[in-house]
N, C-alpha and C positions, 0 to 999 in steps of 0.2 A: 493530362491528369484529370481525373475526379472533380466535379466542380463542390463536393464538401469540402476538399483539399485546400481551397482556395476562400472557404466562404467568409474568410477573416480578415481578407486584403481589404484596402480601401477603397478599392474599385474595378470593375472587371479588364480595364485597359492595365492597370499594373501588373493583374495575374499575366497578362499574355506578354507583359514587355519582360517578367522575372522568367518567362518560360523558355524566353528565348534567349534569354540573357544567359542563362542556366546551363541550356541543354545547346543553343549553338557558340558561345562563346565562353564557355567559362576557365579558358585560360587566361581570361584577365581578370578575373574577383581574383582581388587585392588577401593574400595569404593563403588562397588555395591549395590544400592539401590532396593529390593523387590518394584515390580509396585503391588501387590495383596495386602499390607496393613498387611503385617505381621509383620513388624515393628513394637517399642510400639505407639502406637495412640494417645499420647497426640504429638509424634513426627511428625508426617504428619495428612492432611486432604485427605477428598476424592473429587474428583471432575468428575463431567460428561462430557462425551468428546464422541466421535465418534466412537471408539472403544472402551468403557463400559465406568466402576469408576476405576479411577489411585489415588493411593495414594500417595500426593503429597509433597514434604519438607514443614514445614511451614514458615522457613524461608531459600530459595533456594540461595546460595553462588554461584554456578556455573552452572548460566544456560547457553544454546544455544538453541538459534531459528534457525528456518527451514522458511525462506521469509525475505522479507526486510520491508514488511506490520506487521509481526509477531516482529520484531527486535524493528524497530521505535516506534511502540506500550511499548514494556517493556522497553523503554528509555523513553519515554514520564512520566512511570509510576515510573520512579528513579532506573531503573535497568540495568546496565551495563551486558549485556550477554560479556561470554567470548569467544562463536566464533558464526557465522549467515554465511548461506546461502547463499548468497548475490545473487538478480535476476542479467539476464546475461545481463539485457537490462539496466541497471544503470552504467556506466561507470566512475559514477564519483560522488562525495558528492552534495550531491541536496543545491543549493543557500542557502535556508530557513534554512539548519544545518550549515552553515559555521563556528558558534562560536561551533563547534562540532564534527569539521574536524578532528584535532587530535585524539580526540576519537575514532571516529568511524573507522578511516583508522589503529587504532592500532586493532583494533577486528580482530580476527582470521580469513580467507576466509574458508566456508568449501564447497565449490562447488559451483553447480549451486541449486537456490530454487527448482527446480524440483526433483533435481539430487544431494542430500546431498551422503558427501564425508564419508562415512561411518568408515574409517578409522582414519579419522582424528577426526571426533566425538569420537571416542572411546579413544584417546591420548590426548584428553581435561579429559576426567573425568568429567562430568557434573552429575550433583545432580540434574538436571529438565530439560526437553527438550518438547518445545514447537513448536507446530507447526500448517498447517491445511491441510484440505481436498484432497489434491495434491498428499501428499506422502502416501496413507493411505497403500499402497503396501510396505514401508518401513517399517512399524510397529510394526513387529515380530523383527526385530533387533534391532533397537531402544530401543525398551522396554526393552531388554534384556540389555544395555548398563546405561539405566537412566530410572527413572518414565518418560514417554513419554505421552502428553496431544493433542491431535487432535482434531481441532475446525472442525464440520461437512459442515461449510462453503468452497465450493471446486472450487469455481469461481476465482475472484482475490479481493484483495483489493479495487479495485473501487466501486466496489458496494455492499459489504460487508465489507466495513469499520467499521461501528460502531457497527455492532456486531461483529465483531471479536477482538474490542478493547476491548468489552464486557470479551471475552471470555480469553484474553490476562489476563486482571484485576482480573476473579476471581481466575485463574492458580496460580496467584502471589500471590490471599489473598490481594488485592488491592484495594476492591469495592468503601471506601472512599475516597479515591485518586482518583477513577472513578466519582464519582458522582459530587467531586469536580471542579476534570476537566469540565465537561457539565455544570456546573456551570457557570464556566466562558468565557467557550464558547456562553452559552445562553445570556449570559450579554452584551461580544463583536456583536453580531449580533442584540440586541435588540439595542445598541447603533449605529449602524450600518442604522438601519431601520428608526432610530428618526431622523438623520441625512439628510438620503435622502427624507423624510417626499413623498410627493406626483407626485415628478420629475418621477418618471418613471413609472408609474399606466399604462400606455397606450404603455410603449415600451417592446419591446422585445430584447432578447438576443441570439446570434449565437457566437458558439465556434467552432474553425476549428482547429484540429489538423494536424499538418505539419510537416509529419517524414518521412524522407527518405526511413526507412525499416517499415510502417506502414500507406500506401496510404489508401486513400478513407476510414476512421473511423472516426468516430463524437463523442463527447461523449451525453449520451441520458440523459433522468431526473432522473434516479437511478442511475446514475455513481456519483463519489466523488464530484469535482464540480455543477454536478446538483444540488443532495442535498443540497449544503451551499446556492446554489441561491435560493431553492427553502424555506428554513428558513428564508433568507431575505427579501424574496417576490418576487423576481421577475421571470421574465416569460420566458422562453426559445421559441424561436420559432418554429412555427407549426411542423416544421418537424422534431426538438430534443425534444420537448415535447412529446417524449413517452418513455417506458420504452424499453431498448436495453438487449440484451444479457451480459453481463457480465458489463451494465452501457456502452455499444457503441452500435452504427447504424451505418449500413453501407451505403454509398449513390454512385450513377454512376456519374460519370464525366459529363452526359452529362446534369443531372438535377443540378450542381454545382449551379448556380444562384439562382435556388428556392430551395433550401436546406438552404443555405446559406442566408436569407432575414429578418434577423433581424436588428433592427434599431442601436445595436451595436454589436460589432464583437471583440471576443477576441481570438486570432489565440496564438495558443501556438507551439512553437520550443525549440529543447533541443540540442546544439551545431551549429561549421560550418554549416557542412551539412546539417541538418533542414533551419539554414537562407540562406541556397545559393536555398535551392528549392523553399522558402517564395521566396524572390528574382525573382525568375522568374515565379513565379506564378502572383506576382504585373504585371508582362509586357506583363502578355495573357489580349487579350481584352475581355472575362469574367469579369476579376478582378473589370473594371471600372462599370461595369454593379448590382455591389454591393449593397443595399442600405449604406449599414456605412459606403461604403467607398464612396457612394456620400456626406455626411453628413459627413464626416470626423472624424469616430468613429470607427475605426479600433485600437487597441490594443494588441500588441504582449507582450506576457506573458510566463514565464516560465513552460514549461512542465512537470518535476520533480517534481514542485511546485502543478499545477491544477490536479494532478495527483498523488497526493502524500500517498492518503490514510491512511491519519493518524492525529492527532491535530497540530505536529509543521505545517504540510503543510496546515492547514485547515486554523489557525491561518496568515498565511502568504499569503492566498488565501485572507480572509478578509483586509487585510493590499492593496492588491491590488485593491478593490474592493473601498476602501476609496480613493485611487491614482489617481484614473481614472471617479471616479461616484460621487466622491463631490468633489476632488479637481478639479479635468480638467472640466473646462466648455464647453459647447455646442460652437463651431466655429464660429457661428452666432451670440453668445452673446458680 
């Protein structure tokens, strides 16, 4: 394997003693489940993934995902993993789960999403391990440890959100539960759109994200928030109305005004440091040269949240979207 694979162990004599433990003996890890389907078959199904058909629990006890897109997904769908990945860029329970905090901060850390901690996966004992595109280099130990499912989506979350919640659902034998969920999602956003009836046919919309460690990125109209806006109807502005790389575009400093020239403006920050750089980005004289912030429709929003990649966060993206676009009036009016 990869020596990234491993760069999480405690020392390089474990990686090679789990290597072999793995790959030459692993019919002795204690609840070892065959990923080939040799098991009896009314006992697991088979599922399509990235790396073939896994035969998978049909009803999985002890899973762990590999992402926090992968994680929030099998929570949204009533399943408690007992350890996730956690990305290295989330430092902390996103607003939108806070009745969920407890939970989630009991869940097991097993490295980084990129960089699962391979050791400590194996001291869970999992019965189903899910994950996607990222780690497909990890895959041969994995598999050797739990039936292991790899979504072929390799980007991120942002713009592979709903298929990968897809692919989440059928892992789990979930699809009701899925179809459910879009259900009520298609409901919130149809109520959504009755709401705002004809106020905004003619305006457009600019989102600016505002991260210390993540300058000059926009998100584009296949990133996660695009999408919700783009269900709701409304219209991103000329220069985030296309589709970006992994759901972002990148823009230069020096076209910031005409990037930025939609008729509202939701700037997303996640911590301090995000508002001390919004902060002084208000006092460049750019800032005032904005149309929303001539118009006085500038709105700061949670980054965690617009960015969330998954229903609780999609769900809490609409909540804002009723805050600010039917509650808050025009400044004028």
């Amino acid at each position: 394997m990869t020596r990234r694979l491993f760069n999480k162990l405690s020392s390089p004599l474990i990686s090679i003693l789990i290597l072999i433990l793995l790959v030459g003996c692993h019919t002795i890890l204690p609840n070892h489940t065959s990923t080939t389907g040799s098991f009896p078959e009314e006992n697991c199904r088979f599922v399509k993934h990235a790396m073939g058909d896994t035969c998978v629990p049909q009803n999985p006890e002890r899973l762990v995902t590999i992402s926090d897109f992968t994680f929030y997904h099998a929570l949204f769908l009533g399943f408690e993993p007992i350890g996730n990945a956690f990305d290295d860029w989330r430092d902390r329970v996103p607003a939108y789960l806070a009745n969920k905090k407890q939970l989630i901060e009991s869940i097991e850390g097993l490295g980084q999403g990129s960089q699962p901690n391979i050791e400590k996966i194996l001291k869970l004992k999992p019965d189903l391990i899910i994950s996607w595109g990222d780690i497909l280099s990890a895959y041969p130990v994995l598999s050797e440890i739990a039936p292991t499912v790899i979504d072929e989506i390799s980007t991120n979350g942002n713009d592979g959100w709903r298929e990968h919640f897809h692919f989440v659902a059928k892992a789990l034998g979930k699809e009701d539960a899925e179809r459910q969920a879009w259900e009520n999602y298609d409901k919130r956003i149809h109520n959504l759109k009755e709401s705002m009836g004809e106020r905004y046919k003619n305006k457009t919309i600019s989102i600016m994200t505002v991260a210390h460690d993540f300058e000059n990125h926009a998100s584009s109209r296949n990133s996660f928030v695009g999408s919700i806006l783009s269900d709701v109807g409304l219209t991103l502005s000329n220069f985030q109305d296309i589709d970006g790389g992994g759901g972002w575009i990148q823009y230069s400093s020096e076209k910031f005004v005409n990037f930025f020239n939609g008729d509202i403006l939701f700037v997303t920050i996640a911590g301090e440091a995000d508002r001390t750089m919004l902060n002084e980005l208000q006092s460049e004289p750019l800032w005032e040269k904005l149309n929303a912030v001539k118009e006085g429709r500038v709105y700061v929003v949670d980054s965690l949240t617009w960015q969330g990649g998954n229903l609780f966060a999609a769900n809490a993206v609409i909540d804002d979207l009723y805050k600010y676009l039917i509650n808050t009036p025009w400044p004028s009016q």
